[in-house]
Legacy VTK file of the C-alpha trace (Angstrom):
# vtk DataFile Version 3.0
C-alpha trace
ASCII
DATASET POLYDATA
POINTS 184 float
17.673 -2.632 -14.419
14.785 -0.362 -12.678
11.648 -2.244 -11.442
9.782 1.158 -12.043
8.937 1.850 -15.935
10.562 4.768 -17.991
7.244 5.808 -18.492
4.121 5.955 -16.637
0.741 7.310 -18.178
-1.469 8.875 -16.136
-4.282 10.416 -17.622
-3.785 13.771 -19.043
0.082 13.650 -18.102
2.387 11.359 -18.845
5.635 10.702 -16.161
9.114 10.407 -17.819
11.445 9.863 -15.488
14.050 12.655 -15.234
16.968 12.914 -17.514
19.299 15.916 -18.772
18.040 16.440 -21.578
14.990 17.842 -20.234
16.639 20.446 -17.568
15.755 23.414 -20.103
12.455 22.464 -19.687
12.269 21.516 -15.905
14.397 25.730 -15.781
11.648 27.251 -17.685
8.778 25.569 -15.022
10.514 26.438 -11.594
11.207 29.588 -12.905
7.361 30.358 -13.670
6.970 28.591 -10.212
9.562 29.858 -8.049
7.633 32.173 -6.128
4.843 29.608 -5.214
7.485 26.279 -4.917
9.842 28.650 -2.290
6.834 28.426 -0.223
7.262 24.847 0.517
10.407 23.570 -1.071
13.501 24.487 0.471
15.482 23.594 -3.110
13.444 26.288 -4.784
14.789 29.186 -2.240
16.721 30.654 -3.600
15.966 29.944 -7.232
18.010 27.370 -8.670
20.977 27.698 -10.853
20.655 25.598 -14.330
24.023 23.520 -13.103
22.615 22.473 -9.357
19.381 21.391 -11.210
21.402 19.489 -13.836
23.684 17.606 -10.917
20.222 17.266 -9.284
18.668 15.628 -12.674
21.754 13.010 -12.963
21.820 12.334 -8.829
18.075 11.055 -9.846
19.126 9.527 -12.897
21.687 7.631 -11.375
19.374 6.301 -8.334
16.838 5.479 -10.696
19.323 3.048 -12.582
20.226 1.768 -9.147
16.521 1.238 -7.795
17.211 3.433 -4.607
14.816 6.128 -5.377
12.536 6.875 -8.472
12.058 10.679 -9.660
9.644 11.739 -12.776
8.900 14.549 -14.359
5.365 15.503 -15.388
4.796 15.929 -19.147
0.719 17.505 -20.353
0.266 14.638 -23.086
-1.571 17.387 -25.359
1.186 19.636 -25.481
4.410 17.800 -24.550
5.243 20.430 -22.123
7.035 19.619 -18.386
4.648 20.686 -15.943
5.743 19.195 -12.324
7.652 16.862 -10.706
6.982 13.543 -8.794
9.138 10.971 -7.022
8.922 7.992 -4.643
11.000 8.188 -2.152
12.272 5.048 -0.168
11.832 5.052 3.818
12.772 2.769 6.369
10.102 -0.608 7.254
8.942 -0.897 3.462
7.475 2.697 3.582
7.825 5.123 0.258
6.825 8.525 0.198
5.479 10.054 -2.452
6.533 14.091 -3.181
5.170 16.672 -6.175
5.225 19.834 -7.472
3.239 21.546 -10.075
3.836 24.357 -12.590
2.016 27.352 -10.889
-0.013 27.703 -14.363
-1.168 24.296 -14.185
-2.090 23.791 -10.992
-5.747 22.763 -9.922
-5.759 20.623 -12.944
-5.571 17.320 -11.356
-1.799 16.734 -12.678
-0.622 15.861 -8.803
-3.470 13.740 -7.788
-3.232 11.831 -11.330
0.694 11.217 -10.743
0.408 10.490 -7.148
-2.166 7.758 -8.415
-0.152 6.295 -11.012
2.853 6.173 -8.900
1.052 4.953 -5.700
0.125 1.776 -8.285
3.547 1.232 -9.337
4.951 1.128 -6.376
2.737 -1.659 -5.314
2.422 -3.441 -8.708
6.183 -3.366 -8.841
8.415 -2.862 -5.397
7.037 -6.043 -3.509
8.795 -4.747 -0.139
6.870 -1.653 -0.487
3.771 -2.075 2.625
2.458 1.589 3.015
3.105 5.165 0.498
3.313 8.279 2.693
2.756 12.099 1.461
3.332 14.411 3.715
3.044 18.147 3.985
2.622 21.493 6.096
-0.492 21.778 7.224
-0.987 25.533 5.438
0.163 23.665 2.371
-4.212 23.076 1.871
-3.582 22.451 -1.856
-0.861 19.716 -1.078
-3.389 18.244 1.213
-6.218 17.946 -1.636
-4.192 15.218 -3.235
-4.245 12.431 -0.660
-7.638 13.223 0.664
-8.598 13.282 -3.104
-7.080 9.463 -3.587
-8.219 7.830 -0.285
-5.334 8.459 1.586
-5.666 7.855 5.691
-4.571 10.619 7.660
-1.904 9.089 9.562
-1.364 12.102 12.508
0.079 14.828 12.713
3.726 15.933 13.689
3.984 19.011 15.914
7.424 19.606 15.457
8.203 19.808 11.951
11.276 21.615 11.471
10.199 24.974 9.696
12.245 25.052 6.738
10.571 27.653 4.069
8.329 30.936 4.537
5.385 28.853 4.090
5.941 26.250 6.776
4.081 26.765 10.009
6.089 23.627 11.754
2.944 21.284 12.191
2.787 18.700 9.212
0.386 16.224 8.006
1.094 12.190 7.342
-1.211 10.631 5.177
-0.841 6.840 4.129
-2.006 4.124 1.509
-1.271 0.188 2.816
-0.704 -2.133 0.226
-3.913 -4.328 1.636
-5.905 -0.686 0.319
-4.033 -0.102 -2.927
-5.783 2.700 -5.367
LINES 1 185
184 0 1 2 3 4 5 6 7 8 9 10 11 12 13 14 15 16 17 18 19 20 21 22 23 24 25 26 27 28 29 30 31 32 33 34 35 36 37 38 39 40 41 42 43 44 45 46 47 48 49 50 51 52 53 54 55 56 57 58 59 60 61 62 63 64 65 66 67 68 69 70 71 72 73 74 75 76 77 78 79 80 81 82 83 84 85 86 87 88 89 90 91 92 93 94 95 96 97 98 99 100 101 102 103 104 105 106 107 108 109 110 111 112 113 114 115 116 117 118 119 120 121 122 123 124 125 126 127 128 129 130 131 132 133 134 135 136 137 138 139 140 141 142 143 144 145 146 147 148 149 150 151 152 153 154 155 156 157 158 159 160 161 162 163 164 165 166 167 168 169 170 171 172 173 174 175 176 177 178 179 180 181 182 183
């Protein structure tokens, strides 16, 4: 059974966590995004095919069931409609890292900032051994960057030599942190 709910609200969006029967959905928001998520996301270059992001879907349904890893998708609770993605990630020494995406029409919204909140609190409401949540990014990723700032997030450092993985990467990254001692 998954320590992490089905179901998280968080404000105006609403995290389900993935399942197949949304990857018509998730297909219709990368490809409105894929331009802007090829930037930073090396899964989104090239363009996914419907059956890699279905195996994708039931790799994170399947880890979900098995509490190894927790993925979401973002849902707009006036509209029902998928609008991002969000998972926590876990890392060695009680560390999670939190990643997101958001529907190139929706961003500057607040839909990553309200998800990374919500699942920042889960994590430490719920996963005892988790200590610290992570986000990291590129530094030219300045949108990414809003989010942690936004939530009280410490920047960590910095790490020089990030491999360079997407167009968009300059190969210096940001680590910013949450300990469970300053939870949200």
């Amino acid at each position: 059974m998954a320590r992490l709910p089905p179901t998280i609200e968080a404000g105006p969006i609403e995290l389900r966590r993935c399942r197949a029967e949304h990857v018509d959905e998730l297909m219709v928001a990368v490809e409105m995004s894929v331009s802007d998520l090829a930037r930073w996301l090396p899964w989104a270059d090239p363009k996914p095919s419907r059956s890699t992001e279905l195996a994708t879907v039931q790799e994170f349904h399947a880890a979900f069931d098995a509490d190894q890893d927790w993925a979401f998708f973002m849902f707009e609770t006036d509209n029902d409609e998928l609008v991002g993605g969000i998972g926590l990630h876990p890392r060695d020494g009680g560390v999670v890292e939190i990643g997101y995406w958001v529907r190139s029409d929706r961003t500057g919204r607040g839909y990553a900032t309200a998800a990374a909140a919500a699942l920042t609190s889960a994590a430490f409401e719920r996963l005892p051994e988790v200590q610290r949540a992570i986000i990291r990014m590129d530094q030219a990723n300045v949108a990414s960057a809003a989010v942690p700032r936004k939530l009280g997030f410490r920047l960590d450092g910095e790490e020089a030599d990030r491999e360079t993985v997407t167009a968009g990467h300059t190969g210096r990254g940001w680590v910013w942190s949450r300990s469970r001692e300053h939870p949200l």
